[in-house]
PDB file of N, CA, C and O in Angstrom:
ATOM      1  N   UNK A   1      44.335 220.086   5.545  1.00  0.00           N
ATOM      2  CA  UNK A   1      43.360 219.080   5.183  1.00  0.00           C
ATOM      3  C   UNK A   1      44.089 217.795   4.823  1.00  0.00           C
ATOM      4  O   UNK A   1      45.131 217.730   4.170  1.00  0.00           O
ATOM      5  N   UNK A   2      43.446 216.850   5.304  1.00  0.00           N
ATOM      6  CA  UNK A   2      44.129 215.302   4.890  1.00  0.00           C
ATOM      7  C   UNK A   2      43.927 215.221   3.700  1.00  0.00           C
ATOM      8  O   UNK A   2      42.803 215.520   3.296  1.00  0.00           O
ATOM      9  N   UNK A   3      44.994 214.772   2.716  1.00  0.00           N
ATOM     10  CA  UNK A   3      44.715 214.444   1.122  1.00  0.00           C
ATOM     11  C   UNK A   3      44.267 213.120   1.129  1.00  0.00           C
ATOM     12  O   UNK A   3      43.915 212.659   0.043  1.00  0.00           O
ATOM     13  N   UNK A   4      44.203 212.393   2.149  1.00  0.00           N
ATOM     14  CA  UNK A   4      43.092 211.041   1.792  1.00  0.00           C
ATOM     15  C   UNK A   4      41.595 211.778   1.542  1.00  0.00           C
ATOM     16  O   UNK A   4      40.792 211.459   0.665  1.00  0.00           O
ATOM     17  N   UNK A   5      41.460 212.662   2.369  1.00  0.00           N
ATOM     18  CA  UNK A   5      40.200 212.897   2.488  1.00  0.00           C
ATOM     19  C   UNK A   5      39.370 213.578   1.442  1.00  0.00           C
ATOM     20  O   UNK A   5      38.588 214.353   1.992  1.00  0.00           O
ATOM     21  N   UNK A   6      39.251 213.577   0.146  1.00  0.00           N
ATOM     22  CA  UNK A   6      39.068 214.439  -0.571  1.00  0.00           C
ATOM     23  C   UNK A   6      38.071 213.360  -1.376  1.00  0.00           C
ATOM     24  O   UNK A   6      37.836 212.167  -1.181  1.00  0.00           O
ATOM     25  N   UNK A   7      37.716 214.079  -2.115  1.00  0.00           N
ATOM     26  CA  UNK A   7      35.980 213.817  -2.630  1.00  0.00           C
ATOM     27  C   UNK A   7      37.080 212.710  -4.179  1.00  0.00           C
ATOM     28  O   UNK A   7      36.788 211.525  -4.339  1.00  0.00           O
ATOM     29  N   UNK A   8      37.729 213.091  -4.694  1.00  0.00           N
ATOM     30  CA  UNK A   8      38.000 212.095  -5.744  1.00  0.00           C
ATOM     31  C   UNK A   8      38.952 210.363  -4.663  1.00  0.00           C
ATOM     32  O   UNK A   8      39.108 209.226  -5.107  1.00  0.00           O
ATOM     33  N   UNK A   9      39.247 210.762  -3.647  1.00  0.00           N
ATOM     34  CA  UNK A   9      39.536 209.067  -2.979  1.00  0.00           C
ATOM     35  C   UNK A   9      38.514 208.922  -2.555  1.00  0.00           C
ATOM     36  O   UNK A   9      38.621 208.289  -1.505  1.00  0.00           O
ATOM     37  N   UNK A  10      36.913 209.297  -2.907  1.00  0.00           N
ATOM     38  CA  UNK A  10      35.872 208.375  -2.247  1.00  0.00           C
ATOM     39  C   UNK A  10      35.855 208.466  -1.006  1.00  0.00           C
ATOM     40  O   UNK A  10      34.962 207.744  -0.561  1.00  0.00           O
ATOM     41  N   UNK A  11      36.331 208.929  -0.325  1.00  0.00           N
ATOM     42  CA  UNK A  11      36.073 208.980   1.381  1.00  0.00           C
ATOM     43  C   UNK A  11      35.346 209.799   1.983  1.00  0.00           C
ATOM     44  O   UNK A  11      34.808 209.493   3.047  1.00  0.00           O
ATOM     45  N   UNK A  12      35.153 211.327   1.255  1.00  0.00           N
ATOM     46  CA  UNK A  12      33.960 212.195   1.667  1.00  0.00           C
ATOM     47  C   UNK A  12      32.906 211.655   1.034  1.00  0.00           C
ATOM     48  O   UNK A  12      31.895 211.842   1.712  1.00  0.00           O
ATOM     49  N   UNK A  13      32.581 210.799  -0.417  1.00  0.00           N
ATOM     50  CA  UNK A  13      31.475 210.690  -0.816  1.00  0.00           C
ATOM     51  C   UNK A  13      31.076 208.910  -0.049  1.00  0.00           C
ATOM     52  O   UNK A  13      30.022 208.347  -0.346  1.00  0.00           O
ATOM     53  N   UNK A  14      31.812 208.447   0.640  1.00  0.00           N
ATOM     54  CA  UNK A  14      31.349 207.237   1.247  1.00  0.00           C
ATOM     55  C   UNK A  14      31.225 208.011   2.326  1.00  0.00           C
ATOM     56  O   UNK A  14      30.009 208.204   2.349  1.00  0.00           O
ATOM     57  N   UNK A  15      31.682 208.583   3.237  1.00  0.00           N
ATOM     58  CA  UNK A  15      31.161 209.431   4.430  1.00  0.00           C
ATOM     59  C   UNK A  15      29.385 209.924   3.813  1.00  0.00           C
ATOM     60  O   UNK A  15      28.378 209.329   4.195  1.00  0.00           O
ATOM     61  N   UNK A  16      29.371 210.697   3.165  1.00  0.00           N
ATOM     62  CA  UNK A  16      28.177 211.425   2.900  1.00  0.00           C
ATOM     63  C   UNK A  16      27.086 209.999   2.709  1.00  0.00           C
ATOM     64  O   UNK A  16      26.158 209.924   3.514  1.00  0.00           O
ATOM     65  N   UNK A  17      27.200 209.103   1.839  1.00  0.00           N
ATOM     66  CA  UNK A  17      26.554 207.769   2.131  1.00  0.00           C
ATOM     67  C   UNK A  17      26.270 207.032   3.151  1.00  0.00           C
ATOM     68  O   UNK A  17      25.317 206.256   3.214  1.00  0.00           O
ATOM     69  N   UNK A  18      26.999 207.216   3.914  1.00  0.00           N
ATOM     70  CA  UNK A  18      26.748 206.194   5.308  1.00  0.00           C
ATOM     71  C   UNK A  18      26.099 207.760   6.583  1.00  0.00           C
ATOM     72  O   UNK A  18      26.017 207.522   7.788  1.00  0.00           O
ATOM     73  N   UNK A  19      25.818 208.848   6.158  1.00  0.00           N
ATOM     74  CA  UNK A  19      25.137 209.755   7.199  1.00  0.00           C
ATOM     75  C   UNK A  19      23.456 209.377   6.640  1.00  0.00           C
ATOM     76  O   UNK A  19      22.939 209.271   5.529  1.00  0.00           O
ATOM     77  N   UNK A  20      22.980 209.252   8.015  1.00  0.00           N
ATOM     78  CA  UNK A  20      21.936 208.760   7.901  1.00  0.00           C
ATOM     79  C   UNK A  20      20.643 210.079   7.632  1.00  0.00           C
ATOM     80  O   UNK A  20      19.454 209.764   7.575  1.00  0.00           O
ATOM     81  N   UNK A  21      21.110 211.541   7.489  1.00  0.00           N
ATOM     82  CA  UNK A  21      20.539 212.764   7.139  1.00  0.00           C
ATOM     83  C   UNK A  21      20.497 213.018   5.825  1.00  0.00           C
ATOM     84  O   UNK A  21      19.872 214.035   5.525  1.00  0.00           O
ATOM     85  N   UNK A  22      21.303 211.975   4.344  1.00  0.00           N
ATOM     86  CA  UNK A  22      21.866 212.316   3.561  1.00  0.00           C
ATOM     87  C   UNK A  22      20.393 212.329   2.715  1.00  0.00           C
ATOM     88  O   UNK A  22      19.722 211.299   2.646  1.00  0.00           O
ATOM     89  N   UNK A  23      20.152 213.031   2.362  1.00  0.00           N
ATOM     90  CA  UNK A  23      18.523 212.922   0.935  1.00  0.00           C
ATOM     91  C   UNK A  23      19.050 211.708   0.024  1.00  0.00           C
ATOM     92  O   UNK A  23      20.053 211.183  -0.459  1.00  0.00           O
ATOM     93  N   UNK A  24      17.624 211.638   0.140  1.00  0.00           N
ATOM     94  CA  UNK A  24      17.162 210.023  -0.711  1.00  0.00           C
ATOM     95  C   UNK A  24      17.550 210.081  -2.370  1.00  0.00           C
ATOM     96  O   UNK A  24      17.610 209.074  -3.075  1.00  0.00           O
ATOM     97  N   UNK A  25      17.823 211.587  -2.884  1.00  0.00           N
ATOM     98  CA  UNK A  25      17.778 211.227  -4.098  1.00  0.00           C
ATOM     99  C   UNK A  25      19.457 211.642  -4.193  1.00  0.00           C
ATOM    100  O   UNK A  25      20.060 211.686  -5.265  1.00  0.00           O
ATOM    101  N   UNK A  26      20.014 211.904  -2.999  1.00  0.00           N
ATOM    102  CA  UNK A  26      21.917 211.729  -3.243  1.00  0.00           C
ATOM    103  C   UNK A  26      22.196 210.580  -3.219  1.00  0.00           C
ATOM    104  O   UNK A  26      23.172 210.140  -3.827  1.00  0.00           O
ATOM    105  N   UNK A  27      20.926 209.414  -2.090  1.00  0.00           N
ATOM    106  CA  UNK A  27      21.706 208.605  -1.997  1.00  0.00           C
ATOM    107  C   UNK A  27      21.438 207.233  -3.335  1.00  0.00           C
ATOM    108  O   UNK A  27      21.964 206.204  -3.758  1.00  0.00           O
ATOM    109  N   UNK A  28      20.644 207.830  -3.482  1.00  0.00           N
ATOM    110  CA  UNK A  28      20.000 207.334  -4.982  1.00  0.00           C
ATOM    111  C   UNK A  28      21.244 207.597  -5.865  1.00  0.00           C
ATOM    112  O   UNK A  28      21.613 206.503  -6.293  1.00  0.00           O
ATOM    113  N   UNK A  29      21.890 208.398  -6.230  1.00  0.00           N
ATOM    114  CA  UNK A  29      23.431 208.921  -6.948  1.00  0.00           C
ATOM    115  C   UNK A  29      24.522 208.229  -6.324  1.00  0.00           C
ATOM    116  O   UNK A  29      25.556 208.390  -6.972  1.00  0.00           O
ATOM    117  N   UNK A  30      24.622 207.748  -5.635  1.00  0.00           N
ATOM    118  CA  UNK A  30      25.519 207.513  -5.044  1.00  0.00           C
ATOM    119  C   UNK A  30      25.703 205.955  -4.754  1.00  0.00           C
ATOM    120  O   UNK A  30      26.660 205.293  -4.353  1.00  0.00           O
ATOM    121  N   UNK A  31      24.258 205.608  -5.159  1.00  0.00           N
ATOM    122  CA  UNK A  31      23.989 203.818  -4.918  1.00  0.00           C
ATOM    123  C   UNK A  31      24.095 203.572  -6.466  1.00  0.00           C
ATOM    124  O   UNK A  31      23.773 202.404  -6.682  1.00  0.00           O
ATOM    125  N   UNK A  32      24.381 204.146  -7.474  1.00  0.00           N
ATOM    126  CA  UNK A  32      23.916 203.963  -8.978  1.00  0.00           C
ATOM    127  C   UNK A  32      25.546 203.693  -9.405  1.00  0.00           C
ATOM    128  O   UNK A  32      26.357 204.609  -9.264  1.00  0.00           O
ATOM    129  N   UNK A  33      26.050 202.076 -10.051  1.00  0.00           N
ATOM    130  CA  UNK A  33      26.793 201.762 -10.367  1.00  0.00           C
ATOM    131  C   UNK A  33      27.769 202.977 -11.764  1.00  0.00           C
ATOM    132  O   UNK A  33      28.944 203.120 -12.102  1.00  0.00           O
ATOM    133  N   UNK A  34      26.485 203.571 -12.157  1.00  0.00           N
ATOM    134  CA  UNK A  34      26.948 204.207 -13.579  1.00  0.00           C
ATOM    135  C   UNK A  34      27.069 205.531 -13.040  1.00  0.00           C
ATOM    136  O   UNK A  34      27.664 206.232 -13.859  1.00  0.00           O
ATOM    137  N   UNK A  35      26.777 206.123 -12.081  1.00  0.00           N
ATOM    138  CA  UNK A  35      27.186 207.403 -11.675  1.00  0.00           C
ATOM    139  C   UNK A  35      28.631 207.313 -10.413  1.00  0.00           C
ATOM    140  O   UNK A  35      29.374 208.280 -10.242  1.00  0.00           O
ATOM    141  N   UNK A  36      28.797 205.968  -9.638  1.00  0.00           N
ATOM    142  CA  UNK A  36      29.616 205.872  -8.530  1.00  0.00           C
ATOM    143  C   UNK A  36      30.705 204.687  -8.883  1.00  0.00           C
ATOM    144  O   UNK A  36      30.457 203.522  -8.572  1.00  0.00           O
ATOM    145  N   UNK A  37      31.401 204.897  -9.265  1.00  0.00           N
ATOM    146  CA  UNK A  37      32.426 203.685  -9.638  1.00  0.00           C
ATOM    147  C   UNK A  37      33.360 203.264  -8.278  1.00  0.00           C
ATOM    148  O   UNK A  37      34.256 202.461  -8.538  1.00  0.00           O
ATOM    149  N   UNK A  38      33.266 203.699  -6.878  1.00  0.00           N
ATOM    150  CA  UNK A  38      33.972 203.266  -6.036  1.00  0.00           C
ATOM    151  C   UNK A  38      32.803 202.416  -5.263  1.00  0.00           C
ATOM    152  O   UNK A  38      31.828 202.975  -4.761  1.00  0.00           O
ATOM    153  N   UNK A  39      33.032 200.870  -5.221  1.00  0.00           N
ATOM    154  CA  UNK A  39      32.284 200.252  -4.710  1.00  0.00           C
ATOM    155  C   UNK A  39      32.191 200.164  -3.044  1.00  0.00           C
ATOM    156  O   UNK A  39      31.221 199.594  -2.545  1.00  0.00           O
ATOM    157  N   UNK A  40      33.094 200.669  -2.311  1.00  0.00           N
ATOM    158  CA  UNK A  40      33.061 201.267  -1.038  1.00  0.00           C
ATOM    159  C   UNK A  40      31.822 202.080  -0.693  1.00  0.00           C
ATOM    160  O   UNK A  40      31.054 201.859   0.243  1.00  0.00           O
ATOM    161  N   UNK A  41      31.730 203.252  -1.776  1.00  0.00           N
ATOM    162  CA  UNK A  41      30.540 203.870  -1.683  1.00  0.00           C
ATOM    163  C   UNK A  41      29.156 203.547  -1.881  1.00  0.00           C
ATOM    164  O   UNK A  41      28.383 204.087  -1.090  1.00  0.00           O
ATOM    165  N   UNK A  42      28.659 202.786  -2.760  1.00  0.00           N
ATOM    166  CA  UNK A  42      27.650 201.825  -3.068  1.00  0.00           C
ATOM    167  C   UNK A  42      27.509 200.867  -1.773  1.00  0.00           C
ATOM    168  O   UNK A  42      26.462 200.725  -1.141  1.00  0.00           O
ATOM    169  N   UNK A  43      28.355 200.431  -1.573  1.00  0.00           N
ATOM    170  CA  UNK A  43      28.144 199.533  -0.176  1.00  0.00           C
ATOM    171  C   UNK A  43      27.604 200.304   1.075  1.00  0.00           C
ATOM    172  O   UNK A  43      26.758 199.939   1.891  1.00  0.00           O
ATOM    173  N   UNK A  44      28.275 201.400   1.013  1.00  0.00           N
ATOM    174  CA  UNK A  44      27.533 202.580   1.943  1.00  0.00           C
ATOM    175  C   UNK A  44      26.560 202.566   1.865  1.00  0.00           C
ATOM    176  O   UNK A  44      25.918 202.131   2.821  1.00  0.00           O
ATOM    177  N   UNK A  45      25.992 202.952   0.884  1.00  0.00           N
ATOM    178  CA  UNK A  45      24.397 203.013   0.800  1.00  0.00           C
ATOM    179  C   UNK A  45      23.935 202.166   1.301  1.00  0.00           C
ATOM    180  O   UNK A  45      23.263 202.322   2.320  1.00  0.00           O
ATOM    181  N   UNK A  46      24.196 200.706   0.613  1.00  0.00           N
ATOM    182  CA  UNK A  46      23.557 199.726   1.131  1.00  0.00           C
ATOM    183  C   UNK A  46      23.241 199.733   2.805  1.00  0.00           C
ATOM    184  O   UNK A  46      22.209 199.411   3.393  1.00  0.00           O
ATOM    185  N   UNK A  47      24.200 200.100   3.198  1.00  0.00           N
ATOM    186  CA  UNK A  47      24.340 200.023   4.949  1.00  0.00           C
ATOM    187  C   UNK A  47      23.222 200.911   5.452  1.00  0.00           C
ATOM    188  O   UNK A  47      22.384 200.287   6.102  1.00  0.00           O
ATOM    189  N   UNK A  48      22.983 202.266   5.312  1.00  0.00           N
ATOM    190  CA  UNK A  48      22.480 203.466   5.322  1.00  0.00           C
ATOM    191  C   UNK A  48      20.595 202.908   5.910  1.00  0.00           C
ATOM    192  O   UNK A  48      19.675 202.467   5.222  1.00  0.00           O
ATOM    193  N   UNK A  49      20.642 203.108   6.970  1.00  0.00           N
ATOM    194  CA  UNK A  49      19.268 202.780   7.221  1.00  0.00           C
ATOM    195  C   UNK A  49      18.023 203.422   6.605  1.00  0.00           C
ATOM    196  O   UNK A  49      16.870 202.997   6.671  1.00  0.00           O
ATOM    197  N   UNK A  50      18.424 204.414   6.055  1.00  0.00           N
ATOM    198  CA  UNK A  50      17.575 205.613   5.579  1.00  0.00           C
ATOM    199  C   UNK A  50      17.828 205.222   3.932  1.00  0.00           C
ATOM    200  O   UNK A  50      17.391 206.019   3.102  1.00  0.00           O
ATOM    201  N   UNK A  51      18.468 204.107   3.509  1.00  0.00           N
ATOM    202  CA  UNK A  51      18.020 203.695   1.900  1.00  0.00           C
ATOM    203  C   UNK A  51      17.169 203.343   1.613  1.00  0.00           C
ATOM    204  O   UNK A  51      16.562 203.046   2.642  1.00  0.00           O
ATOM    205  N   UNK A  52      16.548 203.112   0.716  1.00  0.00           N
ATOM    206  CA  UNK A  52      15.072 203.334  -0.242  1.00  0.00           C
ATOM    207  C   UNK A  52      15.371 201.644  -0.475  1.00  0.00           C
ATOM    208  O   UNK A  52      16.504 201.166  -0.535  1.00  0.00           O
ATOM    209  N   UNK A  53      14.138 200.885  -0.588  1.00  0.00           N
ATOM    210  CA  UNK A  53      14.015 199.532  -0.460  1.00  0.00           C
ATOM    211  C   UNK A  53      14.646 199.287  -2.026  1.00  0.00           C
ATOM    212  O   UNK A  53      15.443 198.366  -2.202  1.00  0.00           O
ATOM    213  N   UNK A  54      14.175 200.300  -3.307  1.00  0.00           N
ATOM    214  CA  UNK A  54      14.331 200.137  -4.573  1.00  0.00           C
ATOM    215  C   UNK A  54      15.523 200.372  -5.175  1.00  0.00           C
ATOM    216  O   UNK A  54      15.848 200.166  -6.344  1.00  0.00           O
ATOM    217  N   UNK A  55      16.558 201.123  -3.671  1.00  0.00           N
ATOM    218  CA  UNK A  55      17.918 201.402  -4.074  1.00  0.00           C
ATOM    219  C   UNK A  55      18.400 200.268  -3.612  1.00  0.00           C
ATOM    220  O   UNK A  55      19.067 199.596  -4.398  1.00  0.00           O
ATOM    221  N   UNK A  56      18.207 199.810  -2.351  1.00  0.00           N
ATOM    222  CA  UNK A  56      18.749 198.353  -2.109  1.00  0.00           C
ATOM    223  C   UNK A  56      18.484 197.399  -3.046  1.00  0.00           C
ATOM    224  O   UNK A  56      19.405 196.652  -3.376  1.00  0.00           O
ATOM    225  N   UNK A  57      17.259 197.262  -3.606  1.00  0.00           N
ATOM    226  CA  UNK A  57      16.932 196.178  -4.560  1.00  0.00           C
ATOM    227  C   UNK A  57      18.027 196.128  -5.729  1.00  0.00           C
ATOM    228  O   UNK A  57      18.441 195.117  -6.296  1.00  0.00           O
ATOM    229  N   UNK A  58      18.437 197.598  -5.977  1.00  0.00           N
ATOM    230  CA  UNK A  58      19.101 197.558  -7.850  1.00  0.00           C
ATOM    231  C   UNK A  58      20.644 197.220  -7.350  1.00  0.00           C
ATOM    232  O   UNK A  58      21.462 196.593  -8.024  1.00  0.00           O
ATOM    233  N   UNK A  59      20.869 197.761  -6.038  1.00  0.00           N
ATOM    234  CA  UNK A  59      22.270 197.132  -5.513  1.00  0.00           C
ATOM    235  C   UNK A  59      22.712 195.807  -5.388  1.00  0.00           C
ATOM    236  O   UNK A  59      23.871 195.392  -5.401  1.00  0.00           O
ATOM    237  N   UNK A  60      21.637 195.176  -5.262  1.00  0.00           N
ATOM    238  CA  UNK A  60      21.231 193.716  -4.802  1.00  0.00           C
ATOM    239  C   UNK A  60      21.335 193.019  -6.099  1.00  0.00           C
ATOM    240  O   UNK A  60      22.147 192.102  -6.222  1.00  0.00           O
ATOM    241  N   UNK A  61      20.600 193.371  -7.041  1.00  0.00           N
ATOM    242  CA  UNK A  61      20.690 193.266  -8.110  1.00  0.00           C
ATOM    243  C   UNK A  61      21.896 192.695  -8.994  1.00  0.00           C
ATOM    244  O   UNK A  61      22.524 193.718  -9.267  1.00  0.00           O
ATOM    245  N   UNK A  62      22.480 191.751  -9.518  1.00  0.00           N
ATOM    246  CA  UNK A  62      23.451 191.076 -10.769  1.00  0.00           C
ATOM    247  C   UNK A  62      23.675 191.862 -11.503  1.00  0.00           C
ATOM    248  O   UNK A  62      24.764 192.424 -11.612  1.00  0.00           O
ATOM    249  N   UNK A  63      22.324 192.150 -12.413  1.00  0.00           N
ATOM    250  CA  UNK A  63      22.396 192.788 -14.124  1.00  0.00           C
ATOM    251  C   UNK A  63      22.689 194.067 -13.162  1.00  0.00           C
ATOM    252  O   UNK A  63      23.791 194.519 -13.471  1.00  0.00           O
ATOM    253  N   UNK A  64      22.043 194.879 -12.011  1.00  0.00           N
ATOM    254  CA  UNK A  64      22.674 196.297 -11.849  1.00  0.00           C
ATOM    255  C   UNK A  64      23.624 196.876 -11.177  1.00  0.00           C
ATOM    256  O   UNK A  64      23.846 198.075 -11.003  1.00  0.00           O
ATOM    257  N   UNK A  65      24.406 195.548 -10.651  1.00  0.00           N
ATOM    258  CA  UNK A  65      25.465 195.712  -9.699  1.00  0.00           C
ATOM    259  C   UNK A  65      26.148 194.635  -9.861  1.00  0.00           C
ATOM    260  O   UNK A  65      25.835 193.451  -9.735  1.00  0.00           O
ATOM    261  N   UNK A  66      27.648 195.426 -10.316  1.00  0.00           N
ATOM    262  CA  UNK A  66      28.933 194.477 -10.389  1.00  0.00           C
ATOM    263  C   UNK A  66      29.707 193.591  -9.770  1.00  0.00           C
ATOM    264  O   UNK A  66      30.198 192.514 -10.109  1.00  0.00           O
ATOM    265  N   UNK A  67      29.745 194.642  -8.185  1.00  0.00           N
ATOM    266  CA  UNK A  67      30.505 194.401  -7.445  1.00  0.00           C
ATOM    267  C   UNK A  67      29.594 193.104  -6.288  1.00  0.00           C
ATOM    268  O   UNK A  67      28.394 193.315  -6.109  1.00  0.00           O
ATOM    269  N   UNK A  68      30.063 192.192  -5.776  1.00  0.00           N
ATOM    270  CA  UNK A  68      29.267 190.773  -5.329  1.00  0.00           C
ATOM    271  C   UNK A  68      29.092 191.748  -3.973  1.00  0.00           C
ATOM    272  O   UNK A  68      27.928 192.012  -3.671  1.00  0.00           O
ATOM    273  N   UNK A  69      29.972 192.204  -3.282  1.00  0.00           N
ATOM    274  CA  UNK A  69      30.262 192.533  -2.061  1.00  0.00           C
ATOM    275  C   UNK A  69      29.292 193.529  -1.499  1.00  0.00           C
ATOM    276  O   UNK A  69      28.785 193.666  -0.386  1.00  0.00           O
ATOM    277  N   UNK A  70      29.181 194.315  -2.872  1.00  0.00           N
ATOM    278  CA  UNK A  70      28.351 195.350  -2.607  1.00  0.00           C
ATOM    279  C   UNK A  70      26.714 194.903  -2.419  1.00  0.00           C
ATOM    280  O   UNK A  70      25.819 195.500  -1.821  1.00  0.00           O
ATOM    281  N   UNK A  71      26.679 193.588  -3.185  1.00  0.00           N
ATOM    282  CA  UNK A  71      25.184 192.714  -3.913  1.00  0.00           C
ATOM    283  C   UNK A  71      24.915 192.239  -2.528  1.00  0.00           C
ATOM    284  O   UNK A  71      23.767 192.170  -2.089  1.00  0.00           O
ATOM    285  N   UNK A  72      26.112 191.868  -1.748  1.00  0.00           N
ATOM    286  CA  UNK A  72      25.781 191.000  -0.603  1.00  0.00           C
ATOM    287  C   UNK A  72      25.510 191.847   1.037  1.00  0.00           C
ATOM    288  O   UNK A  72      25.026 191.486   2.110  1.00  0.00           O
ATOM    289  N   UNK A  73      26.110 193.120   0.516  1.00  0.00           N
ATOM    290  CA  UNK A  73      25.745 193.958   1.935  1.00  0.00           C
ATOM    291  C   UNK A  73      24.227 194.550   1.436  1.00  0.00           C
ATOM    292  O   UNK A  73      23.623 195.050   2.384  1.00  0.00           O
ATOM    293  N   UNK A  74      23.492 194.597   0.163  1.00  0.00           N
ATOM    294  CA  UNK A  74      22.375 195.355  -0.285  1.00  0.00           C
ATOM    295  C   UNK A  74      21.200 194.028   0.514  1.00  0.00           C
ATOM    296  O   UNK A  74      20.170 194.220   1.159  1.00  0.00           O
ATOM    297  N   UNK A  75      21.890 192.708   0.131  1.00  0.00           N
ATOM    298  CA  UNK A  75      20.671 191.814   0.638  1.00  0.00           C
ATOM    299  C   UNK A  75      20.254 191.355   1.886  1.00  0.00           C
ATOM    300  O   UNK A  75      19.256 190.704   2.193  1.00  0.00           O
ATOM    301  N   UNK A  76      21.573 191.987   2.853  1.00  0.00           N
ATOM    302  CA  UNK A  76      21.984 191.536   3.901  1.00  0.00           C
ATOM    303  C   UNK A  76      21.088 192.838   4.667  1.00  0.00           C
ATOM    304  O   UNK A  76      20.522 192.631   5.741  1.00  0.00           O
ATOM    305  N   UNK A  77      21.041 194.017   4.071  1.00  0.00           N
ATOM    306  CA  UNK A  77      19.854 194.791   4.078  1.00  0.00           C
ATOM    307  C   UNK A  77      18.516 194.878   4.411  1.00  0.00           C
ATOM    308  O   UNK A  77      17.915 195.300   5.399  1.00  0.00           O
ATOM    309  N   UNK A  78      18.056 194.183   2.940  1.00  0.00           N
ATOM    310  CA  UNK A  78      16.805 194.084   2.584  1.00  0.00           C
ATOM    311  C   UNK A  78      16.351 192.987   3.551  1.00  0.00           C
ATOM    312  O   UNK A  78      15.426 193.450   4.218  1.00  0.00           O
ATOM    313  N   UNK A  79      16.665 191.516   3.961  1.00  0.00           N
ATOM    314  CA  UNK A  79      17.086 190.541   5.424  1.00  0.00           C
ATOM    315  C   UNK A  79      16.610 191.116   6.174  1.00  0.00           C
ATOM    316  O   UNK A  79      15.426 190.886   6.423  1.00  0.00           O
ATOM    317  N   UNK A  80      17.364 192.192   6.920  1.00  0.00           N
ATOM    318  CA  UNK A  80      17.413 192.837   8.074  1.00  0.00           C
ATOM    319  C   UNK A  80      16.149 193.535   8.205  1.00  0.00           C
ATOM    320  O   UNK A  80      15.656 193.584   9.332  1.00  0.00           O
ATOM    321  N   UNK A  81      15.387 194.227   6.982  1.00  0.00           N
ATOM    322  CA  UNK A  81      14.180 194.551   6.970  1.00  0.00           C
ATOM    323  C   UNK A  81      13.072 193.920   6.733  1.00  0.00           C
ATOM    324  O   UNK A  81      12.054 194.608   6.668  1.00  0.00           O
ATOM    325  N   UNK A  82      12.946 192.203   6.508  1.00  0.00           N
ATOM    326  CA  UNK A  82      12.093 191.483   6.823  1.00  0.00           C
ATOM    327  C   UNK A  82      11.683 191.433   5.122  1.00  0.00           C
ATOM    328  O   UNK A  82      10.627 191.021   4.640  1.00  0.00           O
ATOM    329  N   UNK A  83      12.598 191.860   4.569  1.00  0.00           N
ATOM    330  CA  UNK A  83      12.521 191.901   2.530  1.00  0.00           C
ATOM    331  C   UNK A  83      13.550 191.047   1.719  1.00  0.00           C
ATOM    332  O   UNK A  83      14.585 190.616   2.229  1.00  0.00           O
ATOM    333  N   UNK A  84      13.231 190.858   0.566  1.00  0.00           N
ATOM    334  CA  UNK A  84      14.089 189.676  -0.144  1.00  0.00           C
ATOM    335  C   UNK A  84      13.910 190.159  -1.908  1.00  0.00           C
ATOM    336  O   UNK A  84      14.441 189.484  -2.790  1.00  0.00           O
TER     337      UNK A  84
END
């Protein structure tokens, strides 16, 4: 097994984020600044066509999201779905 690949470097749990089969309430865990501290993964979500408009929104979000990058792929999102 590749030791990049392992669930504490974030790469299986940004994989599991960006599968578009992943349930709404993992990806709900996984978009939540206070449960996911690798902002790679949060950005995943954001990408994830199958995210919840209200998970994009809190990503999108200042007061609920730290990371700008992550704020800017959540809105770049919500855009793409004709939402703001």
């Amino acid at each position: 097994m590749n030791p990049e690949a392992t669930e504490s470097s974030g790469s299986v749990r940004e994989a599991v984020a960006s599968n578009p089969t992943t349930p709404e309430d993992t990806l709900r865990l996984l978009g939540n600044e206070t449960t996911e501290s690798v902002g790679d993964v949060r950005a995943a979500v954001a990408r994830n066509l199958n995210t919840s408009v209200d998970v994009l929104r809190t990503l999108g979000n200042e007061a609920t999201e730290s990371e700008g990058y992550v704020r800017a792929t959540a809105k770049s999102a919500l855009a793409a779905r004709g939402l703001t």
